[in-house]
C-alpha positions in Angstrom: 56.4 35.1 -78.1 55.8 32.7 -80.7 54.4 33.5 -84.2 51.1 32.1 -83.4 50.8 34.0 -80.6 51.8 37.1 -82.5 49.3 36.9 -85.1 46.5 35.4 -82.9 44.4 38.7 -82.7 42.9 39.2 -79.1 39.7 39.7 -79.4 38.5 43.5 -79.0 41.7 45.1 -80.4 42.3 46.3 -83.4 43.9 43.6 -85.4 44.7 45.3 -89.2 44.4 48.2 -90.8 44.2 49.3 -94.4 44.4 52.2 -96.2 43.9 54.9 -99.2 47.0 56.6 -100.6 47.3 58.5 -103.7 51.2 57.9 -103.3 51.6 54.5 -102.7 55.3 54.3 -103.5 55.9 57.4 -100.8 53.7 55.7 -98.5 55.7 52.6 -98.7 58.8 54.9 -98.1 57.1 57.0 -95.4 56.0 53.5 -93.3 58.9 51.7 -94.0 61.2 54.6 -92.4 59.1 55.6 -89.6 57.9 52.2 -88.7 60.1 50.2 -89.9 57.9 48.0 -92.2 58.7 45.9 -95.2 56.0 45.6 -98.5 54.8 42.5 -100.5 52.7 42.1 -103.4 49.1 42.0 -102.5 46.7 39.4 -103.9 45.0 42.2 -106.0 46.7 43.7 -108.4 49.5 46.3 -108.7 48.1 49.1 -106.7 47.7 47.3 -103.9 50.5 45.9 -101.0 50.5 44.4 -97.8 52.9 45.8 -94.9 55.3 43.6 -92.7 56.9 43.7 -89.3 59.1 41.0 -88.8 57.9 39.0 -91.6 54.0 39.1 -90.3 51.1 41.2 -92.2 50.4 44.1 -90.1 48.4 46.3 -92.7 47.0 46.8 -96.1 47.5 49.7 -98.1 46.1 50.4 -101.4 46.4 52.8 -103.9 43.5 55.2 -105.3 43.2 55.4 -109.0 43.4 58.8 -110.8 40.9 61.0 -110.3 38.4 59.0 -107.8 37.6 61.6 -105.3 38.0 59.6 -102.7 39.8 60.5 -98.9 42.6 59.4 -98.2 41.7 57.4 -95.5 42.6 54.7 -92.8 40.3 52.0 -91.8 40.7 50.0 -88.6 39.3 46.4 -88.0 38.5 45.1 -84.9 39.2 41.3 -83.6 35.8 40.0 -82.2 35.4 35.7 -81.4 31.6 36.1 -82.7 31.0 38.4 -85.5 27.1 37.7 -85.5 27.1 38.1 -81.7 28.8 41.8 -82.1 26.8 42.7 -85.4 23.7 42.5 -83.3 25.3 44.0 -80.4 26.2 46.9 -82.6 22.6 47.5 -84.4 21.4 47.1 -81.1 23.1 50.0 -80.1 21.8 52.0 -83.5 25.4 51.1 -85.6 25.3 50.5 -88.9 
């Protein structure tokens, strides 16, 4: 399998996922021994990095600040070919 074909997301699958740590360094260590993944710098800022599998981004994972009561949480996204087409097919369906 090429590299374009490994991060050509097919569409009705999930294609990335982020999420909400309050432990981003044992998160990174948790990840990166279970699944095997390496960390980057993200594009915004120091509490945030992206997760690798053989050198492709496979996940996002950012830390929460101190004190936000906010879940820790993981968010899915979904590959679609028309996001306008599947927006309307969702509200349609009573999704917000």
């Amino acid at each position: 399998m090429t590299v374009a074909e490994q991060s050509t997301p097919v569409p009705g699958i999930p294609c990335w996922v982020s999420l909400m740590t309050r432990d981003l360094r044992g998160t990174q260590d948790f990840y990166g021994t279970v699944l095997g993944w390496t960390f980057r710098s993200g594009t915004l800022g120091e509490g945030f990095t992206v997760a690798l599998v053989d050198g492709l981004p496979v996940a996002g994972i950012g830390q929460i600040a101190p004190g936000l009561p906010t879940a820790v949480s993981w968010t899915p996204y979904f590959a679609v070919e028309d996001v306008d087409a599947t927006t309307a097919r969702v509200r349609e369906r009573g999704g917000t």
